[in-house]
MITILO-979477 format. One record per residue: residue number from 1; residue in three letters; x negated, y negated, z negated of N, C-alpha, C in turn. Coordinates in Angstrom, 2 decimals, padded with zeros to 5 digits, always signed. Layout:
residues N
   k   r    n.c1    n.c2    n.c3   ca.c1   ca.c2   ca.c3    c.c1    c.c2    c.c3
 NUM Ala       X       Y       Z       X       Y       Z       X       Y       Z
...
This chain:
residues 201
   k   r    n.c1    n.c2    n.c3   ca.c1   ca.c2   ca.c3    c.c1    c.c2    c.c3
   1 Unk +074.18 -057.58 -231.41 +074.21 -058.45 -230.24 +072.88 -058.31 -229.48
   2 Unk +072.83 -058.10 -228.38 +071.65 -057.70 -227.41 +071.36 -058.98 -226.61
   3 Unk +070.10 -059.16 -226.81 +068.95 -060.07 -226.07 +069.21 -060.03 -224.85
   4 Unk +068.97 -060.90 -224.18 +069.20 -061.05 -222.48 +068.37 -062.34 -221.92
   5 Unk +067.20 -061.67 -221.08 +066.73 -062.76 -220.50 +067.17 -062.75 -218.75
   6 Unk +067.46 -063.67 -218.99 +068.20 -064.80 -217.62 +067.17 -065.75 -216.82
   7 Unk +066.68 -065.48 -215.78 +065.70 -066.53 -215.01 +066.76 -066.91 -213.81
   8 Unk +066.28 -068.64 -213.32 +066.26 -068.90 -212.29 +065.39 -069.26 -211.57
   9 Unk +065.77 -069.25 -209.93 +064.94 -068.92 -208.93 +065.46 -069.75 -207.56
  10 Unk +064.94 -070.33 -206.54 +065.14 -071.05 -205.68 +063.55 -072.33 -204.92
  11 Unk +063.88 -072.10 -203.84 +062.78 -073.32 -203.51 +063.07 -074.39 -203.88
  12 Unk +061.98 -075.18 -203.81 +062.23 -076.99 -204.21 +063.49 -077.47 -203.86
  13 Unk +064.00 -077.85 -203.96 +065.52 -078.91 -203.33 +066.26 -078.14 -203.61
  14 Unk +066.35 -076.79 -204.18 +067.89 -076.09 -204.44 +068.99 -076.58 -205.04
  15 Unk +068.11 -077.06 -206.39 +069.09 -077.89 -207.35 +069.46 -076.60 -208.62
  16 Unk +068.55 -075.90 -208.52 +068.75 -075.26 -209.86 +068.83 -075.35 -211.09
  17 Unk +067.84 -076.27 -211.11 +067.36 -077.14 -212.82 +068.46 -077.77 -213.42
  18 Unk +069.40 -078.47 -212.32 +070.60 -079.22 -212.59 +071.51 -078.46 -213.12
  19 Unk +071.32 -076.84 -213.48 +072.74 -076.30 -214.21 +072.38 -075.74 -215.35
  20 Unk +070.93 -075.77 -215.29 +070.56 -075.41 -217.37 +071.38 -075.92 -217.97
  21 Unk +071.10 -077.27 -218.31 +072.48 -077.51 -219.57 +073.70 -076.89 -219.86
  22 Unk +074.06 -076.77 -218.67 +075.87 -076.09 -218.52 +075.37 -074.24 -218.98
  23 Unk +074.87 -073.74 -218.21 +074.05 -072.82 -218.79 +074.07 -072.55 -220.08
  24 Unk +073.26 -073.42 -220.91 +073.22 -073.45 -222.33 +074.60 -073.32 -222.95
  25 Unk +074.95 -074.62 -222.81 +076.53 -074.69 -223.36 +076.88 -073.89 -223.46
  26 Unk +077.31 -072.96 -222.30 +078.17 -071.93 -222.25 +077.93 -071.09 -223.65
  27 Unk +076.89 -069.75 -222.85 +075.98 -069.24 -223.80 +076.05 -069.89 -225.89
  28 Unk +075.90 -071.13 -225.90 +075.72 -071.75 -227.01 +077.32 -071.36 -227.42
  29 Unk +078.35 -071.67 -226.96 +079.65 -071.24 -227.16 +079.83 -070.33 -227.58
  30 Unk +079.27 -068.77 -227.53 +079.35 -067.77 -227.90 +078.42 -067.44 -228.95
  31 Unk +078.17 -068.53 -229.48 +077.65 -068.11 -230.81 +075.91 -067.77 -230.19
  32 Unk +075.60 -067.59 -229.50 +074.13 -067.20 -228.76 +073.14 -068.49 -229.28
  33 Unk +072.09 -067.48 -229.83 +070.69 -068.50 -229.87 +070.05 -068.56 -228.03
  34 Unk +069.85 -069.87 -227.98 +069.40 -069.66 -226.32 +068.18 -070.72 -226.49
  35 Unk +066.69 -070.09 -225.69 +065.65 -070.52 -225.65 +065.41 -071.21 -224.05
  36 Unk +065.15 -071.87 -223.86 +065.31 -072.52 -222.74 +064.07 -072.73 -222.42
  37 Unk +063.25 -072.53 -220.91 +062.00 -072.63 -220.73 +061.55 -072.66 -219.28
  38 Unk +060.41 -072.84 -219.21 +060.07 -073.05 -218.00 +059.02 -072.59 -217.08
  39 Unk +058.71 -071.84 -215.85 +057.10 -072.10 -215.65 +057.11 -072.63 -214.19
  40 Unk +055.48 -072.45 -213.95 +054.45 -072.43 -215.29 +054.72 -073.32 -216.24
  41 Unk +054.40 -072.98 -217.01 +054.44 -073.94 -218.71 +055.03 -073.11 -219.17
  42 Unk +055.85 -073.74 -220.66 +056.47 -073.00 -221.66 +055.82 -073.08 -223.02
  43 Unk +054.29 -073.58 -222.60 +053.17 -073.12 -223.78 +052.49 -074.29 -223.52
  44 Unk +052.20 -074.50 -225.28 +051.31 -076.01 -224.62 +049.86 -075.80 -223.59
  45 Unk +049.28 -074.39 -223.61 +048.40 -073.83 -222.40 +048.75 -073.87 -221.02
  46 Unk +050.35 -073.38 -221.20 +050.69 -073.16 -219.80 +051.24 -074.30 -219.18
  47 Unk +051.58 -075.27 -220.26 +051.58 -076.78 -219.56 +050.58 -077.11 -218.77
  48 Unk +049.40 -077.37 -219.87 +048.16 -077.17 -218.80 +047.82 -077.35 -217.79
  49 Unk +047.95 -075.78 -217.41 +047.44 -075.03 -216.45 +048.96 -075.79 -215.28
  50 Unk +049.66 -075.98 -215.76 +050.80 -076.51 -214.77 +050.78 -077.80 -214.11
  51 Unk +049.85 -078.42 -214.79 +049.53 -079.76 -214.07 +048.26 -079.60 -213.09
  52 Unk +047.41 -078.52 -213.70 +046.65 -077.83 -212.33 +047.50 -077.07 -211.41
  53 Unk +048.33 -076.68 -211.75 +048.88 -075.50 -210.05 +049.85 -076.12 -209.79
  54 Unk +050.05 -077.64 -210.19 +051.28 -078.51 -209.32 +050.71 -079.42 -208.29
  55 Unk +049.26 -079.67 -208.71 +048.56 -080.98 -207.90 +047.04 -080.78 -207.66
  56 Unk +046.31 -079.36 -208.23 +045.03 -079.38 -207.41 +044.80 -078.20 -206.60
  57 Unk +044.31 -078.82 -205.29 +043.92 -077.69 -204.43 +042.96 -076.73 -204.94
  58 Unk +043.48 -075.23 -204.28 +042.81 -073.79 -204.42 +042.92 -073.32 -204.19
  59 Unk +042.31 -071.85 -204.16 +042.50 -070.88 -203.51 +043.82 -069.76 -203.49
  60 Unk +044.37 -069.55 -202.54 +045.50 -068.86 -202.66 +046.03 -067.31 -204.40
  61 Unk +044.30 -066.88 -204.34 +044.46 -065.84 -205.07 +044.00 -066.72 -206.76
  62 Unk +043.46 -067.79 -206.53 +042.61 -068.69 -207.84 +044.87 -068.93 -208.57
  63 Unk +045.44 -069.45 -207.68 +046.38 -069.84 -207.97 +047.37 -068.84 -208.57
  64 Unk +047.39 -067.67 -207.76 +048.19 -066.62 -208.77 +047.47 -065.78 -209.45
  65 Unk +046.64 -065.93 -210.24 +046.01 -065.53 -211.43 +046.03 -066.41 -212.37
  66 Unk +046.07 -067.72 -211.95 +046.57 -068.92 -213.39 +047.99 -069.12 -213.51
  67 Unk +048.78 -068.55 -212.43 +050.19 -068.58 -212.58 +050.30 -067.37 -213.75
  68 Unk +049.81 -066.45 -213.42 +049.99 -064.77 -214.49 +049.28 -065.16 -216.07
  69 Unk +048.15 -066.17 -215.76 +047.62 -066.10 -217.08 +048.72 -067.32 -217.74
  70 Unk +049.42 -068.15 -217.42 +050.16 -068.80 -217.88 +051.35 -067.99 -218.59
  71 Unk +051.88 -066.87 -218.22 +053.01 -066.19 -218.30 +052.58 -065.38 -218.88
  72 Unk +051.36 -064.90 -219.12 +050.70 -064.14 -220.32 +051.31 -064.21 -221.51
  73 Unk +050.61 -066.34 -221.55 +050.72 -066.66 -222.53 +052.08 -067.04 -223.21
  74 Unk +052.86 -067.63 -222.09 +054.32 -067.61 -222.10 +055.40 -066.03 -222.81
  75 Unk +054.66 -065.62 -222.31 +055.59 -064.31 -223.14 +055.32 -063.51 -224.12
  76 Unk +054.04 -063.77 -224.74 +053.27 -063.62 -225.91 +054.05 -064.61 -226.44
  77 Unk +054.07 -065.94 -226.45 +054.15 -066.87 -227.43 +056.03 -067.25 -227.82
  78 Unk +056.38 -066.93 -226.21 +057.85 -067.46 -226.06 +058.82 -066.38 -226.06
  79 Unk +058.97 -065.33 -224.66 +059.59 -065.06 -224.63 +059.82 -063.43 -225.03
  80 Unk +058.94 -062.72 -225.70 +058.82 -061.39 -226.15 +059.63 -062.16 -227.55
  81 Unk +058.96 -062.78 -228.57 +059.10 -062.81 -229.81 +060.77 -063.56 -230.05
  82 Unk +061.63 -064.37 -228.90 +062.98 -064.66 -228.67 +063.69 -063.26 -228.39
  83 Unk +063.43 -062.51 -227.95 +064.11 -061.32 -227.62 +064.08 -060.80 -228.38
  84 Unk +063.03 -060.24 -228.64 +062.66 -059.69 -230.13 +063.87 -060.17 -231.51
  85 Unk +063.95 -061.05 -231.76 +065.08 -061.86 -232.53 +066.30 -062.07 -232.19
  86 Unk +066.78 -061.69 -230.93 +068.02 -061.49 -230.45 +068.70 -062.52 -229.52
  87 Unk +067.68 -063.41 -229.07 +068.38 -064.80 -228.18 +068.31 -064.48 -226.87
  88 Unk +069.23 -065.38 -226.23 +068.82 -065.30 -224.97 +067.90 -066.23 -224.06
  89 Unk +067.23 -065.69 -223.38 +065.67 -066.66 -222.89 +066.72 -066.95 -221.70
  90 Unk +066.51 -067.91 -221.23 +066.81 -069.10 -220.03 +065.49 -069.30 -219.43
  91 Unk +065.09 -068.94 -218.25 +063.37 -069.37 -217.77 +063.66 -069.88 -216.44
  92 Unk +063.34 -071.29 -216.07 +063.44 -071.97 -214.64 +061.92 -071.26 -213.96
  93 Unk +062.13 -070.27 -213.40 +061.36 -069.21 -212.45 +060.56 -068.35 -213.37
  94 Unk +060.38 -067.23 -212.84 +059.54 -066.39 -213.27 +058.80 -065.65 -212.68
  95 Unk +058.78 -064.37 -212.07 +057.52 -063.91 -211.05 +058.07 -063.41 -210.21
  96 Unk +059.29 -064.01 -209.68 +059.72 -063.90 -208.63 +059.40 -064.80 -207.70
  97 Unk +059.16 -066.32 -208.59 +058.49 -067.07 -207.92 +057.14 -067.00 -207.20
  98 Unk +056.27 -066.79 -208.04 +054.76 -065.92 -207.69 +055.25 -064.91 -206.46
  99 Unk +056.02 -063.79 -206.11 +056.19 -063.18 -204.86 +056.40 -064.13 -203.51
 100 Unk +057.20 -065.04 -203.87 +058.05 -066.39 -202.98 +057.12 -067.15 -202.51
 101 Unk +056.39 -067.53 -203.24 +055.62 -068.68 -203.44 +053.98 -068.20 -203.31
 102 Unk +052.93 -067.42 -204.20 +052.22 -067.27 -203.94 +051.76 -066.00 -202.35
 103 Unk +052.75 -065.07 -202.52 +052.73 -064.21 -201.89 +053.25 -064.40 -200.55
 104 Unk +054.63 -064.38 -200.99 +055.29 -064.56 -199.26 +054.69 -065.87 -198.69
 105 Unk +054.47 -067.29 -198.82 +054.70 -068.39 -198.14 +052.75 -068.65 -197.98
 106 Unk +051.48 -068.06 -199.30 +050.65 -068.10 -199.15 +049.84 -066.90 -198.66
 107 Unk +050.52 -065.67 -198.64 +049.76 -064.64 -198.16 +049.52 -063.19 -198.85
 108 Unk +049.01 -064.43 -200.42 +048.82 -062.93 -201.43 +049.09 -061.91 -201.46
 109 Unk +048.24 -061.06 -201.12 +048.80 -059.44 -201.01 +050.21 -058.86 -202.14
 110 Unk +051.38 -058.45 -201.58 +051.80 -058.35 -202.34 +051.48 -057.41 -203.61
 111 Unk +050.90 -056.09 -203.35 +050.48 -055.44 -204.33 +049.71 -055.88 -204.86
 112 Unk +048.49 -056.95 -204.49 +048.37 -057.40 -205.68 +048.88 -058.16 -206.96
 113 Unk +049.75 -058.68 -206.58 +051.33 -059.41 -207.63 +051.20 -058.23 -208.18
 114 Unk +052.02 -057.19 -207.51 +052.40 -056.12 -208.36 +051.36 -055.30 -209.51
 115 Unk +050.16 -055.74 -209.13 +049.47 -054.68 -210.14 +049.13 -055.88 -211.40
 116 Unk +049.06 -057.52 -211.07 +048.88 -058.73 -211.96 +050.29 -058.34 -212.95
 117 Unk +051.60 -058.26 -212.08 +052.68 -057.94 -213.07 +053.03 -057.15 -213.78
 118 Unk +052.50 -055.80 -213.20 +052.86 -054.81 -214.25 +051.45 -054.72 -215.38
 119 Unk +050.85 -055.27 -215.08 +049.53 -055.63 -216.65 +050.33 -056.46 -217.17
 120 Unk +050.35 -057.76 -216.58 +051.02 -058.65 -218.09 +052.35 -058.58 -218.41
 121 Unk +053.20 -057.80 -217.68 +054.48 -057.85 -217.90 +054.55 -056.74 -218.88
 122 Unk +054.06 -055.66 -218.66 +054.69 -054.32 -218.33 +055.87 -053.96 -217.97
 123 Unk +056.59 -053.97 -219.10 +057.94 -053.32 -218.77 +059.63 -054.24 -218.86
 124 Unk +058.17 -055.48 -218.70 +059.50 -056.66 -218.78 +059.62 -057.18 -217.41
 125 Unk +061.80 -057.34 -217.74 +061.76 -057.70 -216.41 +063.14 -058.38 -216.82
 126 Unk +063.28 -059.42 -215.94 +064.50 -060.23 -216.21 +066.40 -059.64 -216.18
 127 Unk +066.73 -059.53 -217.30 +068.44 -059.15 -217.20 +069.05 -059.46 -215.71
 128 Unk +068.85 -060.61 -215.45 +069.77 -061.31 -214.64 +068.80 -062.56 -213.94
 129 Unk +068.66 -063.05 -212.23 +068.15 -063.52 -211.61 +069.50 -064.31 -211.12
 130 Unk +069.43 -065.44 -210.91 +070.36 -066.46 -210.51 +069.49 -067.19 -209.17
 131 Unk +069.69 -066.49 -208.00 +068.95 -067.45 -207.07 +069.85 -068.51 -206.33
 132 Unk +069.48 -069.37 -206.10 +070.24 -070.45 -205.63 +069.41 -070.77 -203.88
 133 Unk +069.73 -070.40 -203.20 +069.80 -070.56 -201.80 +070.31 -071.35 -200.94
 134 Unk +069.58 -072.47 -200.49 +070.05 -073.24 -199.33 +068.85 -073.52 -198.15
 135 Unk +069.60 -073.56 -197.22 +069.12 -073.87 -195.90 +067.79 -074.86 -196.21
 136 Unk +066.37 -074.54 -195.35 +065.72 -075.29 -195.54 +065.73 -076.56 -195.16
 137 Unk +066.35 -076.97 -194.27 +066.63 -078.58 -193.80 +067.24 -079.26 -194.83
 138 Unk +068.41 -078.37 -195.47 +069.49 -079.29 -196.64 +067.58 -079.51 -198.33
 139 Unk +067.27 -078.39 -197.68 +065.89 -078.61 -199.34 +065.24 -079.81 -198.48
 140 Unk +064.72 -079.66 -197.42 +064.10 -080.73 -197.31 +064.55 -082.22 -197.18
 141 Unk +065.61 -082.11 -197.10 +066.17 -083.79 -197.12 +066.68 -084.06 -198.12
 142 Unk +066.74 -082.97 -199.64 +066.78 -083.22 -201.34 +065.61 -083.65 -201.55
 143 Unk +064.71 -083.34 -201.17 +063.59 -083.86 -201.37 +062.87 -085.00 -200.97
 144 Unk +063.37 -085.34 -199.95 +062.75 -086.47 -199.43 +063.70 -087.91 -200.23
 145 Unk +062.45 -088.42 -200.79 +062.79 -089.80 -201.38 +062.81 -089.58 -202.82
 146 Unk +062.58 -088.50 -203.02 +062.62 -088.39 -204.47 +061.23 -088.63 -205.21
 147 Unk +061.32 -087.88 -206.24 +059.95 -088.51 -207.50 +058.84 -087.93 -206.48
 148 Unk +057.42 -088.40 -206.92 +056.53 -088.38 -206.24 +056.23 -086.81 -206.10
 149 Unk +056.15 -085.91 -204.67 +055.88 -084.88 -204.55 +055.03 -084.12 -205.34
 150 Unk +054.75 -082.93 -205.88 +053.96 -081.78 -206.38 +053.57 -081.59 -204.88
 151 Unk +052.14 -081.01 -205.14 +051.82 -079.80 -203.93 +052.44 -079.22 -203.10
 152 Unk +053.66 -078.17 -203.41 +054.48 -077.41 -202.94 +055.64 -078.22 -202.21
 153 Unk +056.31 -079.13 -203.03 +056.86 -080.19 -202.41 +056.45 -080.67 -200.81
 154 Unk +054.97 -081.29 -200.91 +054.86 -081.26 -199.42 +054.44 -080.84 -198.74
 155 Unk +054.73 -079.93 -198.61 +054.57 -078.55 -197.30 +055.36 -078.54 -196.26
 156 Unk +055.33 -078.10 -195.18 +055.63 -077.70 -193.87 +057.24 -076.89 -194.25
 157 Unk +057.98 -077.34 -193.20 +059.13 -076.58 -192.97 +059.02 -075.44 -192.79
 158 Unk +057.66 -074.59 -192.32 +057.41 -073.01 -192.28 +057.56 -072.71 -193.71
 159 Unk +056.72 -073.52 -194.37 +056.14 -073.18 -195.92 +057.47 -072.55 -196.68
 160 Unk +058.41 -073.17 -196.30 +059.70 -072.94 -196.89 +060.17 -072.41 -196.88
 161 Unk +060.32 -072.36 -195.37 +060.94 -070.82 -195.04 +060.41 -069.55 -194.90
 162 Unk +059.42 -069.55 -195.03 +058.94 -068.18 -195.86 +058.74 -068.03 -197.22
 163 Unk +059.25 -069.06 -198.32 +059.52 -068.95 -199.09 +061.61 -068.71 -199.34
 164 Unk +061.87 -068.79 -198.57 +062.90 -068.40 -198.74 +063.57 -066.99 -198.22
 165 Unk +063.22 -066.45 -197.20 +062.57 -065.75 -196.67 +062.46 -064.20 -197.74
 166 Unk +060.99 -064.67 -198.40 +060.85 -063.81 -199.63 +061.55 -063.78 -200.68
 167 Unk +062.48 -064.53 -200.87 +062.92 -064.69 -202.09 +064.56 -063.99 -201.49
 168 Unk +064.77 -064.01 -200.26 +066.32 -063.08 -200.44 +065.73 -061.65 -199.62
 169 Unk +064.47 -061.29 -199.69 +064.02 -060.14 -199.49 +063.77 -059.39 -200.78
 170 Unk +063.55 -060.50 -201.84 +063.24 -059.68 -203.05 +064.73 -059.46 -203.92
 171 Unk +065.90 -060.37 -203.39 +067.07 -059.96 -203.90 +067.54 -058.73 -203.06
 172 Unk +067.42 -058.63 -202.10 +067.79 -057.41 -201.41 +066.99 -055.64 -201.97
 173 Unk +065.91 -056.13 -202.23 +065.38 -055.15 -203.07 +065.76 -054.68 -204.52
 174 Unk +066.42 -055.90 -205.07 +066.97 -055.57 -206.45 +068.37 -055.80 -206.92
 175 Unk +068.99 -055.84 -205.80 +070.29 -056.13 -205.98 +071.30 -056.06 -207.22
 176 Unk +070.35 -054.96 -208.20 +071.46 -055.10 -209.15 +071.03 -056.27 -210.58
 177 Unk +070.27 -056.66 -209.64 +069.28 -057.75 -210.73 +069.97 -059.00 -210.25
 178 Unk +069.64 -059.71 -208.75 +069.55 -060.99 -208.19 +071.48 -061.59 -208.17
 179 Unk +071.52 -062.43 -208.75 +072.81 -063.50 -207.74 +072.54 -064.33 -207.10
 180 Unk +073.13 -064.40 -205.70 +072.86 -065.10 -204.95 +074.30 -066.17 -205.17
 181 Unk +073.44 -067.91 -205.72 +074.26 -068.98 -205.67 +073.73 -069.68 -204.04
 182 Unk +075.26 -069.97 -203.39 +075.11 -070.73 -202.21 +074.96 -072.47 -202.96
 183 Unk +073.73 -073.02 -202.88 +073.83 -074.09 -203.38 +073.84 -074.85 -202.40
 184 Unk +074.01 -074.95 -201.46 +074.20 -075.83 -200.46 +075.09 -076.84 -200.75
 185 Unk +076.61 -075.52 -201.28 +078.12 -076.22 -201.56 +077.80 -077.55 -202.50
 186 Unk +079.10 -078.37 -203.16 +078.87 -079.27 -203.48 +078.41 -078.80 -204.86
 187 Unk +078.22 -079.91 -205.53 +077.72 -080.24 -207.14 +078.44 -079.22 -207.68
 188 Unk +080.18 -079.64 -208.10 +080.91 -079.15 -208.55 +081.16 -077.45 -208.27
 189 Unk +081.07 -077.26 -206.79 +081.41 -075.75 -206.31 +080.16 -074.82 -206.82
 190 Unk +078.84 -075.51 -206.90 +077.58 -074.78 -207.41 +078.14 -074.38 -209.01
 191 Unk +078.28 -075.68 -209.60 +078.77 -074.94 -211.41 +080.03 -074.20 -211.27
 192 Unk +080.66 -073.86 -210.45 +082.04 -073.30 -210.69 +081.29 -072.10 -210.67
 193 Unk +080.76 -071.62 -209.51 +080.15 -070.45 -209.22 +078.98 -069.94 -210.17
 194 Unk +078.20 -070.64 -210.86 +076.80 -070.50 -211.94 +077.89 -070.27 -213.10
 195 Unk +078.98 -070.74 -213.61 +080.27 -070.09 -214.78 +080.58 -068.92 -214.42
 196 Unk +080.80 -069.13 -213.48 +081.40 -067.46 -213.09 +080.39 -066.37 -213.41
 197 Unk +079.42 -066.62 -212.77 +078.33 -065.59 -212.97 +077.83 -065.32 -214.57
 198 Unk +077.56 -066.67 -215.09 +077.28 -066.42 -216.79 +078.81 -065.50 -216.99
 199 Unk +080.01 -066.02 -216.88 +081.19 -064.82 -217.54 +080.59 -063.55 -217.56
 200 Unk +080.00 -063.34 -216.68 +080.23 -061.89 -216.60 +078.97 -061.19 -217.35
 201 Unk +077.88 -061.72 -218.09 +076.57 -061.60 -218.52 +077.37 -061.30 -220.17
């Protein structure tokens, strides 16, 4: 039985987080060990470092170098040694986010991502990308009223959309990697469609 790591991906308000469980289940149904995780964090380090790159200001490039050293440690500790053993890793973002987010919406050169990723990654790269895509007006009015903002949270309607922006530029680049979930649709039509896609994994 072959290892498969699975990330998701989406700006704030997508509503991605809301289909891990079902996720699991599934997966868990088939007999699958499934590791479920997150970044930044994952590690009690990269927790950390996650309560710094959710709420203190810095420098655009300070920020994706503690995002990479988090995921260092994250895949040293988490997700090499799960694969390794045959499970499947579940990760709510991975360095696709860092392109989205540090790169596209803050600037970061992209090659420099690329040369941070292929050091700590090397030759790892996610089975399967589940992006969940909605209109930035529908993210920003998920968001509004909810738990007390992160950083990223309150940003500018540009902020967003160049994070979104990058993120179906980087599915277009890898097409045989990315799914694109319309999460806009309702609750129910989002998990019909996130089942479908696990079937076929």
């Amino acid at each position: 039985m072959t290892a498969k790591f699975i990330t998701l991906e989406g700006m704030d308000g997508a509503g991605k987080s809301t289909h891990i469980p079902r996720i699991i289940e599934i997966l868990k149904t088939r007999g699958r060990e499934v590791v479920s995780t997150r970044e930044p964090g994952g590690t009690p380090l990269g927790e950390r470092l996650r309560e710094l790159l959710l709420h203190e200001a810095m420098h655009a490039e300070t920020e994706t170098l503690l995002m990479f050293a988090a995921r260092r440690e994250h895949i040293a500790q988490i997700i090499a040694p799960a694969l390794a053993r045959g499970a499947y890793v579940l990760s709510d973002r991975f360095t696709d986010a860092t392109f989205a987010y540090q790169s596209g919406a803050k600037g970061v050169p992209a090659d420099k991502v690329e040369i941070l990723e292929q050091w700590v990654q090397e030759d790892l790269q996610p089975d399967m990308t589940l992006l969940f895509d909605v209109p930035v007006e529908i993210s920003i009015a998920r968001l509004a009223g909810a738990r007390s903002p992160d950083k990223f949270e309150r940003e500018s309607a540009d902020f967003f959309t160049k994070i979104r922006d990058a993120y179906l530029e980087r599915a277009r680049q890898n097409p045989q990697r990315f799914r694109i979930v319309d999460a806009s649709k309702s609750l129910g039509e989002v998990a019909k469609a996130v089942e479908d896609i696990i079937a076929t994994i």
